[in-house]
C-alpha positions in Angstrom: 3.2 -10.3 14.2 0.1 -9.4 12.3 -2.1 -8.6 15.7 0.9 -6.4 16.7 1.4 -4.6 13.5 -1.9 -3.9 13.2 -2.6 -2.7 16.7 0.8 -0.6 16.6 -1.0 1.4 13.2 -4.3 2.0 14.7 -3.4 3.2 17.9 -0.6 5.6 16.5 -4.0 7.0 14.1 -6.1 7.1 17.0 -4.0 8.4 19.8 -0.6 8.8 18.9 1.0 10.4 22.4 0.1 6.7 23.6 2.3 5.5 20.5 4.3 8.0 18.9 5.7 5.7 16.6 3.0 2.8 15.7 3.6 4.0 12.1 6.5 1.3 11.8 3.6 -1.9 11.7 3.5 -0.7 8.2 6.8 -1.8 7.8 6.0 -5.2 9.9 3.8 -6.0 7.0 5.6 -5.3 4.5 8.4 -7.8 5.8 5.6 -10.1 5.8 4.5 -9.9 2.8 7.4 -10.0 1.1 8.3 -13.1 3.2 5.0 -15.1 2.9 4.6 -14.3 -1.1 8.2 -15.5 -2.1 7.7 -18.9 -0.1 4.4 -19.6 -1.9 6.0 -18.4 -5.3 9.2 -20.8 -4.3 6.5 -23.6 -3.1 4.5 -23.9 -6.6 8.1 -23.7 -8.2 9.0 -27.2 -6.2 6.0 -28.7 -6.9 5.3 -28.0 -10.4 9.0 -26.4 -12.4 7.2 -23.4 -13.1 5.4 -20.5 -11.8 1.5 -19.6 -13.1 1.1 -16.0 -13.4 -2.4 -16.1 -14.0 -2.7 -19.0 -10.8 -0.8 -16.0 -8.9 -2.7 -13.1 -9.6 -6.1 -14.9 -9.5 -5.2 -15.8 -6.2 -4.0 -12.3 -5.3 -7.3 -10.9 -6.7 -9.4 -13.6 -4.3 -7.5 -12.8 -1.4 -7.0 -8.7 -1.4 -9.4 -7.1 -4.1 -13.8 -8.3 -2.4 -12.4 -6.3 0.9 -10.7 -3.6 -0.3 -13.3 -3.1 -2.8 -16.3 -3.4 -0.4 -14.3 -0.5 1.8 -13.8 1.7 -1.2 -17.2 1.7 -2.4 -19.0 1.8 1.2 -16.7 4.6 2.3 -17.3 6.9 -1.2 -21.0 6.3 -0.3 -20.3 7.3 3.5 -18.3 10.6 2.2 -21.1 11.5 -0.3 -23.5 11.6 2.6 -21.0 13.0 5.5 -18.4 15.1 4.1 -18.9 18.8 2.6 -19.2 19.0 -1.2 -15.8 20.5 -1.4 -14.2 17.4 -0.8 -16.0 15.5 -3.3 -13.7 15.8 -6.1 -11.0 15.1 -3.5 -12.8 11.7 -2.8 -13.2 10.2 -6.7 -9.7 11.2 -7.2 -8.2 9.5 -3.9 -11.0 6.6 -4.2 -9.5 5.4 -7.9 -6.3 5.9 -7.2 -7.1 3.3 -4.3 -8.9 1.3 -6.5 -6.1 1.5 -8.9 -3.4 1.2 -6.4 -1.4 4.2 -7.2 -2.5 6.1 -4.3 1.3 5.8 -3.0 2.3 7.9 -6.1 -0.7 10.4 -5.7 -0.1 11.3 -1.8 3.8 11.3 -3.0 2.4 14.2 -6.1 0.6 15.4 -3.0 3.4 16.2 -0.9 5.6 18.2 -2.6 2.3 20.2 -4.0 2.5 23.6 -2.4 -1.5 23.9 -3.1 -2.0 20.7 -1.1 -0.9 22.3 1.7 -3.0 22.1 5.2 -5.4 19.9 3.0 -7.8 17.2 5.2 -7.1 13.4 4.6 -8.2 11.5 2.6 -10.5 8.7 4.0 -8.3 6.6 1.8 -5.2 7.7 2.4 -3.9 4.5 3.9 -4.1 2.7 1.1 -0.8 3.8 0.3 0.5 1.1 1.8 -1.6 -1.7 0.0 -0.3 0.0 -3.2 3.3 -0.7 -2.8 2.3 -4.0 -1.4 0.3 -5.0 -4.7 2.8 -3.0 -7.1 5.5 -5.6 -5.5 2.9 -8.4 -6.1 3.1 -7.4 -10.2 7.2 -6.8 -10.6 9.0 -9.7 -8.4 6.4 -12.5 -10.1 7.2 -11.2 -13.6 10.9 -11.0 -12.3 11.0 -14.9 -11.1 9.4 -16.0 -14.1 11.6 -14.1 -16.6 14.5 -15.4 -14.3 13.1 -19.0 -14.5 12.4 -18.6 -18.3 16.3 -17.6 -18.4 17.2 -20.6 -16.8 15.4 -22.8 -18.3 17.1 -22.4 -21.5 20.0 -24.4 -21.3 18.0 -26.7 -18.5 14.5 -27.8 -17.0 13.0 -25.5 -14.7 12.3 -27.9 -12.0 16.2 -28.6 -12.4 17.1 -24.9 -12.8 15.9 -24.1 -9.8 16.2 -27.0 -7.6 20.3 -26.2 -8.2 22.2 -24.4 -5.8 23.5 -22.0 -8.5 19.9 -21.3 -9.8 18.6 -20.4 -6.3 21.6 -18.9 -5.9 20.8 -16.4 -8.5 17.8 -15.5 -7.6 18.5 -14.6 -4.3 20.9 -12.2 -5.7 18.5 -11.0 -8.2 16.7 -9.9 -5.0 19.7 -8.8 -3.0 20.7 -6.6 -5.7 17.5 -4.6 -6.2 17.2 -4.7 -2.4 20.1 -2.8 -2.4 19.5 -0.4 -4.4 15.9 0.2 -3.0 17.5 0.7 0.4 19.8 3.0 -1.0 17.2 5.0 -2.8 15.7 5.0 0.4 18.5 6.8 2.3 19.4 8.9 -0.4 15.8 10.6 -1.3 15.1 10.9 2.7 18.3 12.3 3.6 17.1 15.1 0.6 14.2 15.8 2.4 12.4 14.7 -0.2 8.4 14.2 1.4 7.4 12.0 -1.1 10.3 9.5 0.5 7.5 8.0 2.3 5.3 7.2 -0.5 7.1 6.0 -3.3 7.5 2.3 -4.4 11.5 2.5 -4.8 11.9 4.0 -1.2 9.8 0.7 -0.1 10.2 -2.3 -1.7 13.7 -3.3 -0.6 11.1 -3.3 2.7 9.6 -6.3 1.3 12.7 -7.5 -0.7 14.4 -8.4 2.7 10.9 -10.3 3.7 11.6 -12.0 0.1 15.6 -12.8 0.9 14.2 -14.6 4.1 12.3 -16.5 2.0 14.9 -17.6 -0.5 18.0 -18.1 2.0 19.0 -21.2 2.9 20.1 -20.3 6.6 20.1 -23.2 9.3 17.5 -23.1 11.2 19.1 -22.2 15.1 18.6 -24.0 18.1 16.5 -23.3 20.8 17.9 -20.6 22.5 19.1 -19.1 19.6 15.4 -19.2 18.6 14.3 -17.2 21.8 16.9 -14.6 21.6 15.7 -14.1 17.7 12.7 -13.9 18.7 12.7 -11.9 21.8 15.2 -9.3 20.2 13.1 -9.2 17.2 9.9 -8.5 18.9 11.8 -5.5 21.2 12.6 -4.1 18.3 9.1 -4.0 16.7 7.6 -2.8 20.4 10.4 -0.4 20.7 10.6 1.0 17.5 6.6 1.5 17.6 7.3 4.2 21.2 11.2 5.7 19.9 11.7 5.4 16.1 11.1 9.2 15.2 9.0 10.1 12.1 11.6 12.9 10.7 13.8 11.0 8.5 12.0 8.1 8.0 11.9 5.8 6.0 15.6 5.8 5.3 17.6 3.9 7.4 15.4 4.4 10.5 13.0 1.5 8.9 16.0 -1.2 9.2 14.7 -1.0 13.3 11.0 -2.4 12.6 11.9 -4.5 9.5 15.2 -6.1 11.0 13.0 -7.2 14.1 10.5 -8.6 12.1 13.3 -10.7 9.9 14.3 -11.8 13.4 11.1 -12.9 15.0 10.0 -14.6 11.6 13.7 -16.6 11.3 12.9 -17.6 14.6 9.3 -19.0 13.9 10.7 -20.5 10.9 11.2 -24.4 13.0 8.6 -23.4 15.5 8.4 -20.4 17.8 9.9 -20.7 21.7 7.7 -21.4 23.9 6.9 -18.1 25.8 6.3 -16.9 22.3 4.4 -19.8 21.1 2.0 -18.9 24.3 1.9 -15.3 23.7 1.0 -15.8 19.8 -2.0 -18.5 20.9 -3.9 -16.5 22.6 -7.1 -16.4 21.3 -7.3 -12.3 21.1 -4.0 -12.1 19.5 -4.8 -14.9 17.1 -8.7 -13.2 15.9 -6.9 -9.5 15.3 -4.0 -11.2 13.7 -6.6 -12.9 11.1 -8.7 -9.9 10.6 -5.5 -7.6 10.5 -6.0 -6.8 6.8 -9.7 -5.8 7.6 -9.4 -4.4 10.6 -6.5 -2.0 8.7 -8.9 -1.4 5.4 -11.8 0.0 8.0 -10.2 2.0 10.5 -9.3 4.4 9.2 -12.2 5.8 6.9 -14.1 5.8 10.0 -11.5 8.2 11.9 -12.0 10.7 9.1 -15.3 10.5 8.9 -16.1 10.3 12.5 -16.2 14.2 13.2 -18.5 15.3 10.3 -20.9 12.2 11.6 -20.6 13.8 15.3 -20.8 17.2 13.5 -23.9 16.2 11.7 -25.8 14.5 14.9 -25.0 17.7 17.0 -25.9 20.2 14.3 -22.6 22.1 14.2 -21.4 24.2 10.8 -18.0 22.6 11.4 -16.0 19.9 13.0 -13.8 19.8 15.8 -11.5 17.3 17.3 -13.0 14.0 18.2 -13.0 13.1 21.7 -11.7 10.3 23.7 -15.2 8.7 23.2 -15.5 8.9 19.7 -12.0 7.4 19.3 -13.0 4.6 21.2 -16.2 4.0 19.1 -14.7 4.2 15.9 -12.0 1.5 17.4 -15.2 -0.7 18.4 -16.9 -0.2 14.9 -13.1 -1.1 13.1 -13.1 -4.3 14.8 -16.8 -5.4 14.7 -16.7 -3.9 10.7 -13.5 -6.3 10.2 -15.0 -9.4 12.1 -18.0 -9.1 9.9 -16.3 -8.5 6.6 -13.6 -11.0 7.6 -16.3 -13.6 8.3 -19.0 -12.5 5.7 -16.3 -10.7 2.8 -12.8 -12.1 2.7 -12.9 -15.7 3.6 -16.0 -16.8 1.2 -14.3 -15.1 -1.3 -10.8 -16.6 -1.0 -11.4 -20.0 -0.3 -15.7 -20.6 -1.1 -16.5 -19.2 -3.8 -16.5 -21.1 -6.8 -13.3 -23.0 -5.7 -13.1 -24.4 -9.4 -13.3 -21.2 -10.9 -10.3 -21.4 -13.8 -7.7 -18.1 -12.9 -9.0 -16.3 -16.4 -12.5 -16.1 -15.3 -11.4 -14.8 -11.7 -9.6 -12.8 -13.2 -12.2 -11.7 -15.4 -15.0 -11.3 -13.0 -12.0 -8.7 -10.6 -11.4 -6.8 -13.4 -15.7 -6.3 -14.4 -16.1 -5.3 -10.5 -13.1 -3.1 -10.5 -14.2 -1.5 -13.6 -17.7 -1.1 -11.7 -16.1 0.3 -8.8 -14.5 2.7 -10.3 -17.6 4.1 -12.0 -19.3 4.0 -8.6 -16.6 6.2 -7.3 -16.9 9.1 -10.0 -19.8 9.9 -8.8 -19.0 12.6 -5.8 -16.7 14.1 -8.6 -19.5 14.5 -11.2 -22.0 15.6 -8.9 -19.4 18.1 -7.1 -18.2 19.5 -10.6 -21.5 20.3 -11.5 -22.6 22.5 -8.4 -19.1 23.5 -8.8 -19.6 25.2 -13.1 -23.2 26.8 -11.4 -21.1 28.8 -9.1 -18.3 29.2 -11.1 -20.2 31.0 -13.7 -22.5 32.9 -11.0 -19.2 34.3 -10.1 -17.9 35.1 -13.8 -21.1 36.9 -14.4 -20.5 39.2 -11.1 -16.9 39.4 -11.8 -17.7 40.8 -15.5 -19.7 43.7 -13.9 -17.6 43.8 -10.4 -19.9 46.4 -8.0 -17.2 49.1 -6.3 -18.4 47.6 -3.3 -16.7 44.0 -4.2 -14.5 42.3 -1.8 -12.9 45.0 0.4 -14.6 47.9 -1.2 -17.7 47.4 0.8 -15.5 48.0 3.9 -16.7 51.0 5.5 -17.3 52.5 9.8 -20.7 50.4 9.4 -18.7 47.3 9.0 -18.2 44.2 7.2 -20.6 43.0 5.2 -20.9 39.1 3.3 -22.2 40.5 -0.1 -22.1 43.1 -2.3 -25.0 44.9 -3.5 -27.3 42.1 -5.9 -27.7 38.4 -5.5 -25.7 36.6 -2.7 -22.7 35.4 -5.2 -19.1 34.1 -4.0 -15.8 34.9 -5.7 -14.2 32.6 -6.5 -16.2 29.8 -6.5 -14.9 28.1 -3.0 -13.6 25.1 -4.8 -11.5 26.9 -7.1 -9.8 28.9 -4.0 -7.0 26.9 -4.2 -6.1 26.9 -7.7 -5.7 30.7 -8.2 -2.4 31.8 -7.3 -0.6 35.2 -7.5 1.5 35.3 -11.1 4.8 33.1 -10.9 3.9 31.6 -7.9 4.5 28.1 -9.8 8.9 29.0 -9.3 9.2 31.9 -12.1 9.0 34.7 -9.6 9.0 32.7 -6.2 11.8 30.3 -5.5 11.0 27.5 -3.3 13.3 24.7 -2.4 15.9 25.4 -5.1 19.4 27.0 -3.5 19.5 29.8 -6.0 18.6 33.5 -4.3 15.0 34.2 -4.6 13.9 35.4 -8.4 13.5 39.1 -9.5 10.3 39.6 -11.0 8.9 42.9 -12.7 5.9 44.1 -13.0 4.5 47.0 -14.2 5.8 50.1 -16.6 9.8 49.7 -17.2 9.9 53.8 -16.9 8.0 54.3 -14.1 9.1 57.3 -11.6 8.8 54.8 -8.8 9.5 51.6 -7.9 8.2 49.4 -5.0 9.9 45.8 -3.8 7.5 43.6 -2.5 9.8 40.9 -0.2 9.0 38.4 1.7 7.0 34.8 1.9 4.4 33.5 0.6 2.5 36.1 3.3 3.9 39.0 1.3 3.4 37.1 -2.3 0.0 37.2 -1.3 -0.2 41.1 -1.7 1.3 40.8 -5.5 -2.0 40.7 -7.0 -2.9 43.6 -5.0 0.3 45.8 -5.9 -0.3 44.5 -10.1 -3.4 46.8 -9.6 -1.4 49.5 -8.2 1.3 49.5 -10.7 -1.3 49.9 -13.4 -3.1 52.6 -11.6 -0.8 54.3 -10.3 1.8 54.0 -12.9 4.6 52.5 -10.2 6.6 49.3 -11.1 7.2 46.2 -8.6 10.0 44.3 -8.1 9.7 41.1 -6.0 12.4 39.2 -4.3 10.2 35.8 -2.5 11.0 32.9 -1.5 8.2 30.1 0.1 8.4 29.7 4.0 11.2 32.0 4.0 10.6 35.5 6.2 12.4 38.0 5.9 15.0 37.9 8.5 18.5 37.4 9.4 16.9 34.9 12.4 16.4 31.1 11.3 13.5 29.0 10.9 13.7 25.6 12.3 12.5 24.5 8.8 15.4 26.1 7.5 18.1 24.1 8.9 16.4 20.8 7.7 17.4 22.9 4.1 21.0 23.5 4.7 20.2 27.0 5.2 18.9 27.6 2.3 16.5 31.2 3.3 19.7 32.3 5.3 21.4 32.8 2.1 18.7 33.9 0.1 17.8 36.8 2.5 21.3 37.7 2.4 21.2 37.8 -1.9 18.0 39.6 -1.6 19.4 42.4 1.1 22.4 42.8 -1.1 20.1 42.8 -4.3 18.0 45.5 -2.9 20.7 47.9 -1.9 22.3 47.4 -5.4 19.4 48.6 -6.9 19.0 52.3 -6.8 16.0 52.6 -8.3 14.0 51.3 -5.4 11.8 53.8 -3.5 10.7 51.5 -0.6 10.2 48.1 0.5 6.9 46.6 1.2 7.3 42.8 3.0 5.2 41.2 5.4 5.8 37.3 6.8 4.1 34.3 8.3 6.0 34.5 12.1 3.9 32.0 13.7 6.9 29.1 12.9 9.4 28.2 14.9 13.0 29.9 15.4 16.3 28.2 15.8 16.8 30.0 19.2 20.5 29.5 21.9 23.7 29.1 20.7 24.3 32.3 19.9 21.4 32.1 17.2 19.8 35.6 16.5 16.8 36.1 18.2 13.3 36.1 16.5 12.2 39.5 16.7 16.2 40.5 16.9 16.1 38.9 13.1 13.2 41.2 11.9 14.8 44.5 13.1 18.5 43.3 11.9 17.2 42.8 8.4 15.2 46.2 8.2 17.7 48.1 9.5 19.8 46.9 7.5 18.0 48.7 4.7 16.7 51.6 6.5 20.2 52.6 7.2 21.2 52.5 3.7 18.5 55.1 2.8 15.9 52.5 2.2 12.6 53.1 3.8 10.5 49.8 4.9 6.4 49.5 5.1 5.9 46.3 7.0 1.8 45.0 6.3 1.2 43.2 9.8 0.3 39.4 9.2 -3.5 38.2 8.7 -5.5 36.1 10.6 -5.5 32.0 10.0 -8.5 30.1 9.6 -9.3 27.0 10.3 -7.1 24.3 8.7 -7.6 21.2 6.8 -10.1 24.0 4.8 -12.8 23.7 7.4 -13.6 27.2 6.8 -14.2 26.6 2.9 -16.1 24.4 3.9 -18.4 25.7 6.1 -18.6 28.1 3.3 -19.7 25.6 0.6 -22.4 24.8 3.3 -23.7 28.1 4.2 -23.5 29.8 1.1 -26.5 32.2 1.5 -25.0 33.0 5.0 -21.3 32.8 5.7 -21.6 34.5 8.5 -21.5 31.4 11.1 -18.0 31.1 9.4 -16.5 33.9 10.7 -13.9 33.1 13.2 -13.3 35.4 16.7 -10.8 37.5 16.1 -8.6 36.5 19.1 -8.3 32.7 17.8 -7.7 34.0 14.6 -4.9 36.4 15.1 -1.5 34.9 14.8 1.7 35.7 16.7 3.5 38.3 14.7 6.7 38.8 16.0 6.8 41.7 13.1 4.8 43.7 15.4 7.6 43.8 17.9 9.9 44.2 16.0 8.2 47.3 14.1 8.4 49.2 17.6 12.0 48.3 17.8 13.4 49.5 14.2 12.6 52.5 12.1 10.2 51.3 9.6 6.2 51.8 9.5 4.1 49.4 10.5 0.5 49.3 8.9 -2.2 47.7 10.5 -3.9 45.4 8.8 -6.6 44.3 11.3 -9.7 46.3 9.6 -9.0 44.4 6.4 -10.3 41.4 7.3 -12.1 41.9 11.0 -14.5 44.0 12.5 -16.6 43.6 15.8 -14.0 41.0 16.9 -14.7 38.6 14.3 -13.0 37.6 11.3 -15.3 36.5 8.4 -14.5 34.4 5.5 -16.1 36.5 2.9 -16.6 40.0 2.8 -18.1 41.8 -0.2 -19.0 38.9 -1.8 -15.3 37.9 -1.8 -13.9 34.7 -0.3 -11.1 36.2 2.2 -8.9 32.8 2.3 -7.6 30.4 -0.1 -6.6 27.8 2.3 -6.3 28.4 6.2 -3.0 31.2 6.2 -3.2 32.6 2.8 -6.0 35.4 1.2 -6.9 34.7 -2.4 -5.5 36.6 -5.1 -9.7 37.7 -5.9 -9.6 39.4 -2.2 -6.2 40.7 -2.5 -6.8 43.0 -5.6 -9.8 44.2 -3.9 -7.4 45.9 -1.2 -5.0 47.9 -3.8 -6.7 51.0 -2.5 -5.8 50.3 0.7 -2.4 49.2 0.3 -1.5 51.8 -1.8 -2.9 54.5 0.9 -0.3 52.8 3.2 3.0 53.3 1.2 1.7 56.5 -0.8 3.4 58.3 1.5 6.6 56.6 1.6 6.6 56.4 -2.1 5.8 59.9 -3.6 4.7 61.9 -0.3 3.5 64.8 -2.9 0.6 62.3 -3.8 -0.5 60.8 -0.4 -4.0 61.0 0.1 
């Protein structure tokens, strides 16, 4: 079950057409886990009335800690030497949470973080896993022993629990919190909640069933009863691995993979069937299933890191997929790493080592290496944060006597240039891109996945003769920072109306159906908002199109949805500018960076215009509905490319949204587009 778990994860990371759903071996192991550490905790109970927390954890520490350390600290050193300096930070934060294991409860903090969106992944990302595995390892031993101590108080130990009502209540100690993991599970997953992957009470009750195999008292079944267990069991861990979809799981989707490994181990539990028997003993099967755990800490480090090695070799700026050979040869390198660390690493150090050694002073000696490890793995983050304050304050200094040639100033017929006149400086600092948002951008003046109507925001003199709504997504949030500059040169106020992967449109996103229709009825508040208010002289929106529509059905078209919702307003007396969307870059911050790298020459980042240009239904629809449409391709391209920093300016905080630096930069420009609209007397 180990070989198959295994294989089922790394082939879903390395090519997961071929197994859509190998993510489920997760769940495999953790019905392992929970199986195998209950029986040895109920063993040492039989044998000796009690149950040695220290004896538990040393032993835990012996067995999981020299490998997973030795792939933490080898893999920071890798990254240091491979991956950009932007992701440095990214590494010492990831790498202690491993080392730590809380890296469940990070990527969970991670996944409902707007800024982490279209971030790359961690090389230790899959430690996730391990972390719920060891954060089970700490509560259900404390549990037993408290449960035992309980027990014990009106009887021996070795009598408490060798009577059917003791054993009895511990299994529905377990049953119980099983329960209410499970439920938790359903619940938070049904929400939509992304951190229902991640988190330990989504998961254990995973493990808690492994631990209710453990402690049941179930006959062992007969022969064929064995086979069908089996047999059934093991379809449902092969066919959950091709059909057991990703959307909405955990939840109850995750009784498939865990219900067939409950069967296949009940069945081994007097001896496995024949055909299986065979099947398990075949020397392949048996080696991956022993260096599982290894072949799972190494695999996947090298996948991420395989593309900036191959990008490094070949002399590229950036990365690109990696091919069907490199796949392969970080497969090769996961199971020759895990043979050698299983050989050299894991088994001297569970059973060889010191085999006397009294559980305090292995316990001791883990927690000195852990605390060297985790100094070890500070390092990237020190280094990184100190390029990081040169360039930071190189940028303060520009900032605090800005050229009129910074960021979109220097746009003129000659061009785009990367720097404004003096030294070659970046604003902001490329790893600060991401922090830097447009104001309320944290829920005060954008809602996100709340159900009330998108906020009103103000901004600006509260007397001004006109008044501009900005509406939209975050693709017309974007432009805030550029309209605050307007509003205090021009003397205009702003309203804003936004809501986060929400266009404007009476057509719906297939994201939005996954929210109960949460944008449909914020678009209809904000319409209704907007025509209440008769203080408005125009609407200024633009949206992120590229996403996919609900579409049939009598569903309103895509483009239909744009020119529904703007006439809507036009009709009313309420005149729309529409800013046409912006060009993407490339995700998982490739772009930044390739920035980072070539800061005296950002040039080779620049990506060709027609990759770079996304579909904008808006467009379309512009030429369908009264409104103006203002093209915003000589904002950010020229000569068919699309550069990453102009005038000294970085263009993009992440691969789909400009910074709020570059965005002030263009009030000029998108003032000159609604001027006209607004106060026609002062256009030009």
């Amino acid at each position: 079950m180990r070989a198959l778990a295994v294989a089922g994860v790394v082939l879903y990371h390395l090519w997961p057409t071929l197994l859509p759903a190998g993510f489920v071996g997760v769940d495999v192991f953790f019905v392992i886990s929970g199986y195998l550490i209950t029986s040895h905790m109920i063993g040492e109970v039989e044998r000796t009335g009690r149950l040695g927390l220290a004896r538990f954890y040393a032993r835990r520490a012996r067995r999981i800690l020299p490998a997973a350390t030795l792939v933490v600290v080898s893999t920071t050193v890798a990254a240091l030497a491979l991956l950009p300096e932007l992701r440095w930070a990214e590494v010492t934060r990831q790498g202690t949470a491993s080392l730590l294991w809380v890296q469940n409860w990070l990527l969970a903090s991670d996944s409902v973080d707007y800024l982490a969106e279209g971030t790359a992944p961690s090389p230790f990302q899959h430690f996730w896993s391990l972390s719920i595995e060891e954060q089970f390892y700490v509560v259900w031993p404390v549990l037993l022993v408290a449960l035992l101590w309980w027990r014990s108080r009106t009887r021996t130990a070795r009598a408490a629990w060798g009577s059917a009502d003791a054993r009895r209540a511990a299994l529905t100690l377990v049953l119980v919190l099983t329960v209410v993991s499970f439920a938790c599970s359903v619940v938070i997953t049904r929400s939509g909640d992304p951190a229902a992957y991640f988190v330990s009470h989504t998961r254990f009750w995973e493990l808690g069933v492994g631990a209710l195999l453990a402690l049941s008292a179930l006959r062992t079944p007969g022969a064929a009863a064995r086979a069908v267990s089996a047999w059934v069991g093991l379809l449902l861990i092969a066919g959950g691995m091709v059909l057991v979809p990703l959307d909405g799981f955990p939840g109850a989707l995750a009784l498939v993979p865990t219900v067939g490994a409950v069967l296949v181990i009940f069945s081994a539990r007097a001896g496995s069937t024949p055909a299986v028997r065979r099947l398990s003993s075949v020397r392949p099967v048996l080696w991956l299933g022993d260096v599982s755990y290894s072949v799972y800490l190494w695999h996947w480090p090298l996948l991420v890191l395989a593309p900036y090695a191959v990008a490094r070799l070949v002399g590229s700026s950036t990365t690109s997929e990696a091919s069907t050979v490199v796949l392969g040869v970080v497969l090769v390198l996961s199971l020759v790493l895990a043979g050698v660390s299983r050989r050299v690493v894991e088994v001297p150090f569970h059973r060889g080592l010191a085999p006397q050694a009294s559980a305090r002073r292995v316990l001791a000696v883990a927690a000195a290496v852990l605390l060297v490890s985790v100094a070890t793995v500070q390092v990237p983050g020190a280094l990184g944060a100190a390029r990081a304050e040169e360039r930071s304050a190189l940028a303060e200094t520009l900032l605090a006597s800005a050229p009129t040639e910074l960021g979109a100033g220097s746009l003129s017929s000659a061009g785009i240039v990367s720097f404004a006149p003096g030294d070659p400086v970046i604003v902001p600092a490329p790893e600060d891109a991401r922090d830097e948002l447009p104001e309320g951008a944290e829920g005060r003046c954008k809602a996100s996945e709340s159900p009330e109507p998108a906020p009103r925001c103000e901004f600006g003199p509260a007397d001004a003769e006109h008044v501009v709504a900005l509406v939209g997504d975050s693709h017309a949030e974007q432009y805030l920072p550029a309209l605050q500059e307007v509003a205090e040169q021009q003397g205009v106020r702003v309203v804003t109306y936004l809501r986060s992967s929400c266009p404007y449109t009476t057509a719906q996103p297939v994201s939005d159906v996954e929210r109960d229709g949460v944008c449909e009825r914020s678009n209809e508040a904000t319409t209704q908002a907007l025509l209440d208010d008769a203080s408005i002289d125009v609407v200024v929106t633009s949206n992120r199109t590229d996403v996919d529509f609900v579409v049939g059905d009598g569903a309103v078209g895509p483009v239909e949805g744009f020119v529904e919702a703007w006439t809507g307003l036009v009709d009313e007396g309420l005149p729309v500018v529409v800013l046409a969307d912006n060009p993407q870059m490339l995700q998982e911050d490739a772009t930044t960076e390739c920035v980072v790298a070539n800061a005296d020459d950002p040039t080779v980042c620049a990506r060709p215009a027609a990759e770079a240009l996304p579909l904008d239904l808006q467009v379309e629809a512009a030429a369908e509905a009264d409104v103006t449409l203002v093209d915003t391709l000589g904002w950010f391209c020229a000569d068919d490319t699309c550069p990453a920093v102009i005038g000294s300016v970085l263009v993009y905080r992440d691969y789909h949204h400009i910074t709020p630096a570059y965005s002030r930069t263009l009030a000029p420009l998108v003032w000159e587009s609604i001027s006209e609209v607004v106060d026609p007397a002062s256009a030009g």
